[in-house]
mmCIF file as gemmi writes it, N, C-alpha and C atoms, coordinates in Angstrom:
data_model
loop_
_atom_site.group_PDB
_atom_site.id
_atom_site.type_symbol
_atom_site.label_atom_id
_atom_site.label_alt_id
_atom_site.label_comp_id
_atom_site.label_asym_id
_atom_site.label_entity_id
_atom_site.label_seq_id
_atom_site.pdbx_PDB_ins_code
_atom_site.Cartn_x
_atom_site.Cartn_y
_atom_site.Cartn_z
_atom_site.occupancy
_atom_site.B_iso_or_equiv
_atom_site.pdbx_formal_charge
_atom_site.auth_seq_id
_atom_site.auth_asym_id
_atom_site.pdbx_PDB_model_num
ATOM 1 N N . UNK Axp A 1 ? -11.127 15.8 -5.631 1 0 ? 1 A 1
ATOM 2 C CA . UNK Axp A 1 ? -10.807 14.393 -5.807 1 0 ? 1 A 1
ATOM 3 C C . UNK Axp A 1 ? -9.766 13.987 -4.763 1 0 ? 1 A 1
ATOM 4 N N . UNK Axp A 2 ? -9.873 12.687 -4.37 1 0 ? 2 A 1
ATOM 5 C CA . UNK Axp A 2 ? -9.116 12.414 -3.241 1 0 ? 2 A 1
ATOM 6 C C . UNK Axp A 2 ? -7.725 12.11 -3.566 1 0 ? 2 A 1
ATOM 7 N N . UNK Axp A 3 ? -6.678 11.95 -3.144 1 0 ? 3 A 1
ATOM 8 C CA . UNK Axp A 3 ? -5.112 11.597 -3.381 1 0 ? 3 A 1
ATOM 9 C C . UNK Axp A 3 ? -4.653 10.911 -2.439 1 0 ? 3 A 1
ATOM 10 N N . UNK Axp A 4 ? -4.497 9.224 -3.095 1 0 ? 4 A 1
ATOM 11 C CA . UNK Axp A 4 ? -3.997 8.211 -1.873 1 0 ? 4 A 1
ATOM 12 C C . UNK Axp A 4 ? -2.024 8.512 -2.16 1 0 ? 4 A 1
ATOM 13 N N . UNK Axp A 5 ? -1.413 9.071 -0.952 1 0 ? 5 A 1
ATOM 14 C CA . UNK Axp A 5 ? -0.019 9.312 -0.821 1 0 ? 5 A 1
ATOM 15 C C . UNK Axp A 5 ? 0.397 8.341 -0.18 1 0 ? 5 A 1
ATOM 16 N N . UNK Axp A 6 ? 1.992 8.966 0.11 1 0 ? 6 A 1
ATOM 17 C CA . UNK Axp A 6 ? 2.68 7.644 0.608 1 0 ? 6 A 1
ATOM 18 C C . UNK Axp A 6 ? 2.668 7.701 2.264 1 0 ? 6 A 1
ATOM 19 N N . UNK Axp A 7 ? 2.121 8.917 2.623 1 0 ? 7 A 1
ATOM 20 C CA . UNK Axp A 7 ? 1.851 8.775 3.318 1 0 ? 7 A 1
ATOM 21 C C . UNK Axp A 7 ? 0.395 8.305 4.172 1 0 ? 7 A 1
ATOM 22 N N . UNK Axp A 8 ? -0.276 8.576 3.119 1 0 ? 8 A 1
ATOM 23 C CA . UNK Axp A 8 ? -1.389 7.223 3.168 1 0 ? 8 A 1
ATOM 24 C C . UNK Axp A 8 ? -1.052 5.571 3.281 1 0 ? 8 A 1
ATOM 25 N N . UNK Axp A 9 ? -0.048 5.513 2.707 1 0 ? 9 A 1
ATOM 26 C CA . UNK Axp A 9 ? -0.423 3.954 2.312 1 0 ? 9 A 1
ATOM 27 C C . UNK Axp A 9 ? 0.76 3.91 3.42 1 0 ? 9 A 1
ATOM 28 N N . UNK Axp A 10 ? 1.997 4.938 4.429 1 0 ? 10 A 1
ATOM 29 C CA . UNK Axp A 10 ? 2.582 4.187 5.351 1 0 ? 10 A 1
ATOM 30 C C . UNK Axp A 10 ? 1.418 4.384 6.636 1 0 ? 10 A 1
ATOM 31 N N . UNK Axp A 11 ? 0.72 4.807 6.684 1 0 ? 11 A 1
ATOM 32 C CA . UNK Axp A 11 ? -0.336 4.869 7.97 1 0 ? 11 A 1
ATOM 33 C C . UNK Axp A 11 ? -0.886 3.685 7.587 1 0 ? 11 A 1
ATOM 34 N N . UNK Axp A 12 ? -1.577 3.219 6.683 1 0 ? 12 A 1
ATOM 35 C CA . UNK Axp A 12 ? -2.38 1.909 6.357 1 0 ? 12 A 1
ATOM 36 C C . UNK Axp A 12 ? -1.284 1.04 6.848 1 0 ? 12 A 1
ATOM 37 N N . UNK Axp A 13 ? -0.153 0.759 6.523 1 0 ? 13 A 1
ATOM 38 C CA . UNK Axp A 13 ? 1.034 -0.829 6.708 1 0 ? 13 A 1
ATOM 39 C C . UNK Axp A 13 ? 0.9 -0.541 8.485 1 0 ? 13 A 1
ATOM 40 N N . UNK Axp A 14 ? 1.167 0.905 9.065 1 0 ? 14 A 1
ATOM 41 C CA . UNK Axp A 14 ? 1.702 0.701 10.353 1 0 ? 14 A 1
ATOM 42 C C . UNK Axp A 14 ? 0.184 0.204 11.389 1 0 ? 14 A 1
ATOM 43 N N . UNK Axp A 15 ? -0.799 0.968 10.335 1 0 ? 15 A 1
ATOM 44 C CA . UNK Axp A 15 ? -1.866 0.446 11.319 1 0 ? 15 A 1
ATOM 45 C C . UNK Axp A 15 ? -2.741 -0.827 11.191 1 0 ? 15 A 1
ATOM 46 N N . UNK Axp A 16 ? -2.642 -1.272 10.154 1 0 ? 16 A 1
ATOM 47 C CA . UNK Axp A 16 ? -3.206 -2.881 9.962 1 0 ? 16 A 1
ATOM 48 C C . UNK Axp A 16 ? -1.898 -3.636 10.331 1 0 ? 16 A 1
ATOM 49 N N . UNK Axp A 17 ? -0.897 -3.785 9.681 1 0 ? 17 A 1
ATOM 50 C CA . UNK Axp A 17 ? 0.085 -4.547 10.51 1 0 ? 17 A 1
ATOM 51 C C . UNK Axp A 17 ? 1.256 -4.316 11.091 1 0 ? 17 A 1
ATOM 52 N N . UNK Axp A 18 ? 1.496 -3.551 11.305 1 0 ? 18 A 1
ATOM 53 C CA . UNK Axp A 18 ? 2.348 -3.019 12.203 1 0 ? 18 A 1
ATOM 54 C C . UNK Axp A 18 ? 3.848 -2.695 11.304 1 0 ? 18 A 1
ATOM 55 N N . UNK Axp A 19 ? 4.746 -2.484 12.031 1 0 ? 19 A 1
ATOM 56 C CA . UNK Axp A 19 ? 6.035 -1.987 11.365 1 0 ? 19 A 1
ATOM 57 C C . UNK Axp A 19 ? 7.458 -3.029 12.01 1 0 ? 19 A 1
ATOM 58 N N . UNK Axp A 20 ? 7.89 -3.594 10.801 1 0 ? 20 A 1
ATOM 59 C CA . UNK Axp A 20 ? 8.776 -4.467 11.992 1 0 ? 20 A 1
ATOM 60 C C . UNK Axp A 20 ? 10.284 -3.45 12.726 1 0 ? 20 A 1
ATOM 61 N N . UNK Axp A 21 ? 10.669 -4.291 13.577 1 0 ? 21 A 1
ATOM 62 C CA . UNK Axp A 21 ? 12.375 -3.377 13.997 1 0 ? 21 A 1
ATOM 63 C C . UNK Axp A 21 ? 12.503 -3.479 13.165 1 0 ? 21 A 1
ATOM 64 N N . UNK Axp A 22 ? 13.356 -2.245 12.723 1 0 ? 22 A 1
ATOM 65 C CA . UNK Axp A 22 ? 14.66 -1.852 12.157 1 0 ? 22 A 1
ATOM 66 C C . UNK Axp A 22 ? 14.212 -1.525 10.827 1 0 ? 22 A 1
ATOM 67 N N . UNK Axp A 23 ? 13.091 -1.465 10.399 1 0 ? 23 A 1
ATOM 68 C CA . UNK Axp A 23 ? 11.914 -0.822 8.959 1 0 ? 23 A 1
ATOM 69 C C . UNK Axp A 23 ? 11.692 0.674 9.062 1 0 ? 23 A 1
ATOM 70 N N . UNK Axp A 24 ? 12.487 1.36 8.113 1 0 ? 24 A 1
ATOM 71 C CA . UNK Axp A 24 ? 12.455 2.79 8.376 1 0 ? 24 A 1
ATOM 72 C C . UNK Axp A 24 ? 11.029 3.106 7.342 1 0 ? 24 A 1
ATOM 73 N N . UNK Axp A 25 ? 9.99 2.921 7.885 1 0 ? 25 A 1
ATOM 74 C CA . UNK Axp A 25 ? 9.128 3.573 6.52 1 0 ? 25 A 1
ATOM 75 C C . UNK Axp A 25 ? 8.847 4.985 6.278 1 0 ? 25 A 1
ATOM 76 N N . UNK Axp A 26 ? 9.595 6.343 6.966 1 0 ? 26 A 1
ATOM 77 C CA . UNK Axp A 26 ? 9.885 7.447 6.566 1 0 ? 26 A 1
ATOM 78 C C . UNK Axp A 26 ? 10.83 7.769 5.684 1 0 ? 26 A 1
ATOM 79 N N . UNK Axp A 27 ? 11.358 6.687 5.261 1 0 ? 27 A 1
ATOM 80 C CA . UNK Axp A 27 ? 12.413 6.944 4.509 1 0 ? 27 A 1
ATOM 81 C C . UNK Axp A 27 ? 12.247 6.825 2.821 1 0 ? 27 A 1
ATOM 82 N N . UNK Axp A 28 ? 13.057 6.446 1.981 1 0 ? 28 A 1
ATOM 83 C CA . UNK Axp A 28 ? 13.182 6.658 0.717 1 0 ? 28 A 1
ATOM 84 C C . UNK Axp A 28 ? 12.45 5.313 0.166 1 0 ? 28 A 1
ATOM 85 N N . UNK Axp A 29 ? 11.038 4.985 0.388 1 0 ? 29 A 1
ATOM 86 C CA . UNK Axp A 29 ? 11.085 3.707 0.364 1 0 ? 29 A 1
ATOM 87 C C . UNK Axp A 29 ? 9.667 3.32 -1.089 1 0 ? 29 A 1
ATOM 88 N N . UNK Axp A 30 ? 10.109 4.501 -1.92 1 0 ? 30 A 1
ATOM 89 C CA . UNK Axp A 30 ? 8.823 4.453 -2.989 1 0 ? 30 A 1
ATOM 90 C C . UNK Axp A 30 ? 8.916 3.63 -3.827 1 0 ? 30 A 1
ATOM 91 N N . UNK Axp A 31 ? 9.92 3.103 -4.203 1 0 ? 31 A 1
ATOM 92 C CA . UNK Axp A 31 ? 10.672 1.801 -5.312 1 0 ? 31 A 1
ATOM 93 C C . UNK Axp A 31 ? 11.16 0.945 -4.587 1 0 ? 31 A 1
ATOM 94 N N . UNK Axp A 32 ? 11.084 0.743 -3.179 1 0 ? 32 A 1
ATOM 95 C CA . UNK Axp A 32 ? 12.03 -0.718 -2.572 1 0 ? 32 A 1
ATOM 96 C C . UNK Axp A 32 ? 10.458 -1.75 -2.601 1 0 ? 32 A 1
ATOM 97 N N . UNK Axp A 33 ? 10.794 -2.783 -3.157 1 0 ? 33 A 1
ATOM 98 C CA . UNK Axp A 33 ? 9.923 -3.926 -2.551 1 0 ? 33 A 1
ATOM 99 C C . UNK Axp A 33 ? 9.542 -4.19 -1.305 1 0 ? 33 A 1
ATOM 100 N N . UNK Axp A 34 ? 8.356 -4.654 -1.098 1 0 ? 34 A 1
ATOM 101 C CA . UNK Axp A 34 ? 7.283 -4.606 -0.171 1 0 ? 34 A 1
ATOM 102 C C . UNK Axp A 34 ? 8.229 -5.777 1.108 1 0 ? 34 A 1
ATOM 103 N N . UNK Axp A 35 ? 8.798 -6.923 -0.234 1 0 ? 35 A 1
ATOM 104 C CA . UNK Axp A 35 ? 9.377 -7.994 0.663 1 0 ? 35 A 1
ATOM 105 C C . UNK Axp A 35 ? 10.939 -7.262 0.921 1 0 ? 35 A 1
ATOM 106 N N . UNK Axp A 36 ? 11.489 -6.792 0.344 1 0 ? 36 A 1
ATOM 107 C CA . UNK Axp A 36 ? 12.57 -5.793 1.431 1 0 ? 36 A 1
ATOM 108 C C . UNK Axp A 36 ? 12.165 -5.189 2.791 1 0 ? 36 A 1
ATOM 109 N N . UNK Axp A 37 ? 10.822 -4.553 2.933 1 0 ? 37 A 1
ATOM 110 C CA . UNK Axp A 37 ? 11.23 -4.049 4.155 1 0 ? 37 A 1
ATOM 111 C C . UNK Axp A 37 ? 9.774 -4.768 4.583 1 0 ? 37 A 1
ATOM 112 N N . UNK Axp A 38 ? 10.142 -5.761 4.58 1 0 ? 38 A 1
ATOM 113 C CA . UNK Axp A 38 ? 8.907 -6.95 5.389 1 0 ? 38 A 1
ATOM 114 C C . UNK Axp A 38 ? 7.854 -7.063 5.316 1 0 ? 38 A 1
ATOM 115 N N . UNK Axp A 39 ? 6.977 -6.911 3.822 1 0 ? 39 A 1
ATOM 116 C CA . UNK Axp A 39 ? 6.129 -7.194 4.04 1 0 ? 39 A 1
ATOM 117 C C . UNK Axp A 39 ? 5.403 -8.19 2.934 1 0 ? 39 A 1
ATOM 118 N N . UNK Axp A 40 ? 4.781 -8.919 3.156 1 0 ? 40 A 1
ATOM 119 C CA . UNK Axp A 40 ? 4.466 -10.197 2.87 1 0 ? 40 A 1
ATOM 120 C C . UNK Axp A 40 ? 2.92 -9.905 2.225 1 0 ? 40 A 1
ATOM 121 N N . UNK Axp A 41 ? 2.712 -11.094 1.019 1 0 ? 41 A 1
ATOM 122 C CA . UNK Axp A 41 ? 1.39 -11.153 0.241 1 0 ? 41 A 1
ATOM 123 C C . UNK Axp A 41 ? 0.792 -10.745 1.576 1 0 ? 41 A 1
ATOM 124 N N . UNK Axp A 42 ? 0.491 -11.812 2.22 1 0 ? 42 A 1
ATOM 125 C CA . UNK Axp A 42 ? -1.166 -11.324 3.504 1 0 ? 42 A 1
ATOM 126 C C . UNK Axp A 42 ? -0.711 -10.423 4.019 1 0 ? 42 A 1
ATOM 127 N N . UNK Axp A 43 ? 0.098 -9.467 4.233 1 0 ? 43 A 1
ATOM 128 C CA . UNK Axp A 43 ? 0.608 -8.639 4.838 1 0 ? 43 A 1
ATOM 129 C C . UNK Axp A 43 ? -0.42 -7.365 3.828 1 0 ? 43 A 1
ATOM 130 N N . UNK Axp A 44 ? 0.155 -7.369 2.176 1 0 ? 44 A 1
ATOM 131 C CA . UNK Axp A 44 ? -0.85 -6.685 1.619 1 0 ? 44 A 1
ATOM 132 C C . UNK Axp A 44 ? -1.978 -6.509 1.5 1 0 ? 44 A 1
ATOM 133 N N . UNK Axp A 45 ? -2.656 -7.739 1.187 1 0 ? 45 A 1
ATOM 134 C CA . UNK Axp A 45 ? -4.335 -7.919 1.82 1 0 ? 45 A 1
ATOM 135 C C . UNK Axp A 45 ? -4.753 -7.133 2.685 1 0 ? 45 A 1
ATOM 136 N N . UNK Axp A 46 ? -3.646 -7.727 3.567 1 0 ? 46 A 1
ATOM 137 C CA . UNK Axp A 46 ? -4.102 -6.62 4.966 1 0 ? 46 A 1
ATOM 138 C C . UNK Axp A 46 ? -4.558 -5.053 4.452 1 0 ? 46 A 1
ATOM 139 N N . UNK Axp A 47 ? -3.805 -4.733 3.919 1 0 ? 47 A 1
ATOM 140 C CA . UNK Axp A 47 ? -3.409 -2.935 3.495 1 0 ? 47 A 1
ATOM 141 C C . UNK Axp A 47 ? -4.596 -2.818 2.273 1 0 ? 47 A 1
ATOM 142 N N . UNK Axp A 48 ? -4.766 -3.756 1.446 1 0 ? 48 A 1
ATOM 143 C CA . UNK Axp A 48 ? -5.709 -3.525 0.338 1 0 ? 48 A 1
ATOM 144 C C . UNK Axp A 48 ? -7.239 -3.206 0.598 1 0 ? 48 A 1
ATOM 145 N N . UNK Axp A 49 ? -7.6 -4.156 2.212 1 0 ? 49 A 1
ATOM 146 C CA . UNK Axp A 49 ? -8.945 -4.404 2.8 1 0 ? 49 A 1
ATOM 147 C C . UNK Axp A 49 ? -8.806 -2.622 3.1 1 0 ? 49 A 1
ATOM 148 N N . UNK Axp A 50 ? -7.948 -2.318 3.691 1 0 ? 50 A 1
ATOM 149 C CA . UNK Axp A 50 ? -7.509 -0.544 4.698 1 0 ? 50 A 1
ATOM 150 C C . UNK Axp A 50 ? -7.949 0.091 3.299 1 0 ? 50 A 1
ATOM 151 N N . UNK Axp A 51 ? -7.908 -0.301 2.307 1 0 ? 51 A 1
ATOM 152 C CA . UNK Axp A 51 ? -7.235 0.846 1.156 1 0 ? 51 A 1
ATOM 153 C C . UNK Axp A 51 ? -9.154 0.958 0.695 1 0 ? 51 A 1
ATOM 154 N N . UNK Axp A 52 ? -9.873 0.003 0.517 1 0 ? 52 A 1
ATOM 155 C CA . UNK Axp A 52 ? -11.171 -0.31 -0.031 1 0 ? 52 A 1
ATOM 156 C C . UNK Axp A 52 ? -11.96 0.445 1.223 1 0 ? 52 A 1
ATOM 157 N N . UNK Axp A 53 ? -11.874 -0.174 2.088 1 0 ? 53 A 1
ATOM 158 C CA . UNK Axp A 53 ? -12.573 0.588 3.469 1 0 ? 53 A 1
ATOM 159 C C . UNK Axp A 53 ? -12.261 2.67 3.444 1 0 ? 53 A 1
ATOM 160 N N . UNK Axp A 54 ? -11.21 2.517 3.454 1 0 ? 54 A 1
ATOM 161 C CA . UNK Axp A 54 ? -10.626 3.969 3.433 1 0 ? 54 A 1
ATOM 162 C C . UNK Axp A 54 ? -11.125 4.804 1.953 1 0 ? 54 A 1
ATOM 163 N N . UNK Axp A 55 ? -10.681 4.381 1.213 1 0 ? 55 A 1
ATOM 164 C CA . UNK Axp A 55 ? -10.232 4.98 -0.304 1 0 ? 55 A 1
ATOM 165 C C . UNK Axp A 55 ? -11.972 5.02 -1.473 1 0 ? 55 A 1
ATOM 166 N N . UNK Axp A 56 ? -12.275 3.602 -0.79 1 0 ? 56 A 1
ATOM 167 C CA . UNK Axp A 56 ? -13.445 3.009 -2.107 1 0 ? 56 A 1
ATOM 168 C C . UNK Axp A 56 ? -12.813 1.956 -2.632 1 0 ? 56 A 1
ATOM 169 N N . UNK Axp A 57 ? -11.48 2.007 -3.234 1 0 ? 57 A 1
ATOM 170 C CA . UNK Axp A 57 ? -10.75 1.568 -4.356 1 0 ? 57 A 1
ATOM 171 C C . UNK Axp A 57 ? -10.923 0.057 -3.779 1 0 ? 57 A 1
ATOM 172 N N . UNK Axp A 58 ? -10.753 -1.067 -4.445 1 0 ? 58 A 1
ATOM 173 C CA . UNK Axp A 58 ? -11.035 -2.484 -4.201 1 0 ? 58 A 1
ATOM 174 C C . UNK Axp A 58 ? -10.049 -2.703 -5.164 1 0 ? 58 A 1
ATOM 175 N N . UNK Axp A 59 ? -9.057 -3.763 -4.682 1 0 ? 59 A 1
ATOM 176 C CA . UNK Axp A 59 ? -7.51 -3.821 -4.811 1 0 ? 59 A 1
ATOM 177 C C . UNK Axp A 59 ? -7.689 -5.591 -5.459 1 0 ? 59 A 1
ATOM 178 N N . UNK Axp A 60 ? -8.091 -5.709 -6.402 1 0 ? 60 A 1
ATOM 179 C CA . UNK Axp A 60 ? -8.379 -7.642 -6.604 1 0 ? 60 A 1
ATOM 180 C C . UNK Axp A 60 ? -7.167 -8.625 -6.119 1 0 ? 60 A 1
ATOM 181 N N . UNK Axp A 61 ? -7.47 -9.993 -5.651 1 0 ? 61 A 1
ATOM 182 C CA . UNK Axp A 61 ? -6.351 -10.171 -5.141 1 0 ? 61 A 1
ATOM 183 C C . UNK Axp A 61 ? -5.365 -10.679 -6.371 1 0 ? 61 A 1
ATOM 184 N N . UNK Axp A 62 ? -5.808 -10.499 -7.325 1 0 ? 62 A 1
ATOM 185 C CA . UNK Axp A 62 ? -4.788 -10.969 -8.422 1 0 ? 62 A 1
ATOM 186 C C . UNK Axp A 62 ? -3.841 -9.901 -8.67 1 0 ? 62 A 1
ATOM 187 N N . UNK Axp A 63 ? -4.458 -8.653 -8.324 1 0 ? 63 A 1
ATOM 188 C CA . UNK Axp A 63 ? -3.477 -7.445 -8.326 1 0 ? 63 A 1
ATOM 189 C C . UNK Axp A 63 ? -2.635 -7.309 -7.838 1 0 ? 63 A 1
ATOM 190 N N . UNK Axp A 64 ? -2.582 -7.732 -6.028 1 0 ? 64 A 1
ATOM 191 C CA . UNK Axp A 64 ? -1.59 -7.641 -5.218 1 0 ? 64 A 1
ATOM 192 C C . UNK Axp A 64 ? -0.746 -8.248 -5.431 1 0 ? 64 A 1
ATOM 193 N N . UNK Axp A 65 ? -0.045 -9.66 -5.81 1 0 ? 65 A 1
ATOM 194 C CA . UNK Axp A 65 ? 0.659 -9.887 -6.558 1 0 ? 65 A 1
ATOM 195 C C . UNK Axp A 65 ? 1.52 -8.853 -7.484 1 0 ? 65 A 1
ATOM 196 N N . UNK Axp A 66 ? 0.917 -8.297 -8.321 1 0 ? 66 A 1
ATOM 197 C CA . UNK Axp A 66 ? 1.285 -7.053 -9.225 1 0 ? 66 A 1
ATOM 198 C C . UNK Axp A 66 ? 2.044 -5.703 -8.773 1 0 ? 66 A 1
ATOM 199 N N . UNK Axp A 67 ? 1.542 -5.595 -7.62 1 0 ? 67 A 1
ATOM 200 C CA . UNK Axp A 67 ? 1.837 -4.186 -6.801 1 0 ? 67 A 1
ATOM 201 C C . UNK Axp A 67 ? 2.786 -4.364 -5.705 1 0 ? 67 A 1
ATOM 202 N N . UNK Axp A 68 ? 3.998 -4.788 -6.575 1 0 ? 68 A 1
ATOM 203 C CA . UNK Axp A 68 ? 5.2 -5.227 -5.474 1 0 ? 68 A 1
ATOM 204 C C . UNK Axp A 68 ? 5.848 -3.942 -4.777 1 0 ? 68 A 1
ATOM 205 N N . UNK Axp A 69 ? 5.425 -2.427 -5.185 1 0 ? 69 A 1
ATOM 206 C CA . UNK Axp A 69 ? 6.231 -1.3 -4.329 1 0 ? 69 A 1
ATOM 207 C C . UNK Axp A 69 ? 5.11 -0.607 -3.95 1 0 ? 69 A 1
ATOM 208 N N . UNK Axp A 70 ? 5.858 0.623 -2.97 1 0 ? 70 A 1
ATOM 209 C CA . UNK Axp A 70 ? 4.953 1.264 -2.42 1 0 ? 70 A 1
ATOM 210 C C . UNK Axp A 70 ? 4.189 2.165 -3.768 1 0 ? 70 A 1
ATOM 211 N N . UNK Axp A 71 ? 5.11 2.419 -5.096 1 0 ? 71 A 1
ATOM 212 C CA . UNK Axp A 71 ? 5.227 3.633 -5.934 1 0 ? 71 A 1
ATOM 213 C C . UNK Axp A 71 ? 4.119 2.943 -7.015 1 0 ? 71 A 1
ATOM 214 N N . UNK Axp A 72 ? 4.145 1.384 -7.108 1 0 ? 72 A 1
ATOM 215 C CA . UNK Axp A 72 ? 2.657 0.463 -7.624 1 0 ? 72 A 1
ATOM 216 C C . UNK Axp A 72 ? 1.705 0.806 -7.036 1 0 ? 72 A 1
ATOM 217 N N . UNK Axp A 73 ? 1.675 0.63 -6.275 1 0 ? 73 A 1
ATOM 218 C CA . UNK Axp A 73 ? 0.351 0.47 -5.72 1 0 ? 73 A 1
ATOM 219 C C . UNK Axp A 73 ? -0.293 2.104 -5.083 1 0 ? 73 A 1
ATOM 220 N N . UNK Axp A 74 ? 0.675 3.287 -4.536 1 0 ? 74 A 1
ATOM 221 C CA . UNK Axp A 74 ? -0.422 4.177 -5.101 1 0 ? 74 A 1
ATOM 222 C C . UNK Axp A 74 ? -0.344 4.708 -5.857 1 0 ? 74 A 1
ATOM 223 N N . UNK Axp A 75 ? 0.192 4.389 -7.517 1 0 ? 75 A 1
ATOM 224 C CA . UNK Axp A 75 ? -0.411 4.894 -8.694 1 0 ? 75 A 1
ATOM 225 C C . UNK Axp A 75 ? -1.416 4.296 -8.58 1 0 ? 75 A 1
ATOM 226 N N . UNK Axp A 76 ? -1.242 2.605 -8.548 1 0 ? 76 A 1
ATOM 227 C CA . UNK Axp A 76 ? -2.768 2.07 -8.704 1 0 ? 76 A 1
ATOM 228 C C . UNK Axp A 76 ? -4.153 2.559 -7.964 1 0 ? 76 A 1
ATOM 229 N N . UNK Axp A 77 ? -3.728 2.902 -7.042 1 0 ? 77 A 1
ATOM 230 C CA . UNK Axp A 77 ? -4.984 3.358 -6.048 1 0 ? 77 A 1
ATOM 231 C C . UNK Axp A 77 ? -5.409 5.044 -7.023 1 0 ? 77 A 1
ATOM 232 N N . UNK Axp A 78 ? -4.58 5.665 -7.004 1 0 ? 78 A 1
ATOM 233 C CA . UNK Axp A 78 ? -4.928 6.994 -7.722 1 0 ? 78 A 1
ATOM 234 C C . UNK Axp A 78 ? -5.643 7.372 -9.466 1 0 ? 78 A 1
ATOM 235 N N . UNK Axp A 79 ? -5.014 6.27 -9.966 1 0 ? 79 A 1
ATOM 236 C CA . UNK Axp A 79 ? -5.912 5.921 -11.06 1 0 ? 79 A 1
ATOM 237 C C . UNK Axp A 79 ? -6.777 5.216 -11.237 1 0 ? 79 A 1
ATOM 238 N N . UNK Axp A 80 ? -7.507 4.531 -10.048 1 0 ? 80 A 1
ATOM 239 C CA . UNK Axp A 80 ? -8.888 4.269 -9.677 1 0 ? 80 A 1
ATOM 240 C C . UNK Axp A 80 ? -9.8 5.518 -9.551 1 0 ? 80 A 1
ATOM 241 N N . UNK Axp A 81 ? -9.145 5.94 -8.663 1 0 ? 81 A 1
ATOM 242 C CA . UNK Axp A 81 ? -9.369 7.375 -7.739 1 0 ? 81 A 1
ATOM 243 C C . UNK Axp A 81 ? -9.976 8.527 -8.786 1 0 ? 81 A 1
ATOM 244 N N . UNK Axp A 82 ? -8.908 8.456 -9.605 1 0 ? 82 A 1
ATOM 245 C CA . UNK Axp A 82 ? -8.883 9.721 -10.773 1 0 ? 82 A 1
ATOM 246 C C . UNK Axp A 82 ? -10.167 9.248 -11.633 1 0 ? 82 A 1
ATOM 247 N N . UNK Axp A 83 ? -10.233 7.985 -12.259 1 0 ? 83 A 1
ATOM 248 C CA . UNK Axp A 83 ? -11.364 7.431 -12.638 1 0 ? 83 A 1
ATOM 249 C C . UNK Axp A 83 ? -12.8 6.941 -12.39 1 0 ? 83 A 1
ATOM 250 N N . UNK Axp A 84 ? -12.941 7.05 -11.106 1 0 ? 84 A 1
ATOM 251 C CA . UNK Axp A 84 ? -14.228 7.083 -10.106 1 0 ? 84 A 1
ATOM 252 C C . UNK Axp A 84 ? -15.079 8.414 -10.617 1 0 ? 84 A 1
């Protein structure tokens, strides 16, 4: 069974939209909000389309809203995952 990590989901942010200055996303960043270290609703979209293409998992957009950290959203992806 597959396992979406955090280091999954920082390759998805850096490669659909990039990483702004001064955004450490190697760092401790499993509980900081998405809008702390810059990233914005369409910013997620962005990452959700990466996550469906990549993963399977299809991220609704009512969800994203919901999945304000990195530590949301891949539980959410993994308990798709686990349930597939």
């Amino acid at each position: 069974m597959p396992v979406f990590t955090l280091d999954d989901l920082t390759r998805l942010l850096r490669e659909g939209v990039g990483v702004d200055d001064g955004v450490d996303l190697d760092g401790d960043i499993m509980s900081t909000p998405f809008t702390d270290i810059g990233y914005d609703s369409l910013a997620l979209l962005e990452v959700a389309v990466l996550v469906e293409q990549e993963f399977g998992v299809a991220i609704p957009d009512e969800e994203i809203a919901e999945l304000t950290t990195p530590r949301l959203t891949i539980d959410y992806v993994n308990e798709r995952l686990a349930g597939a």
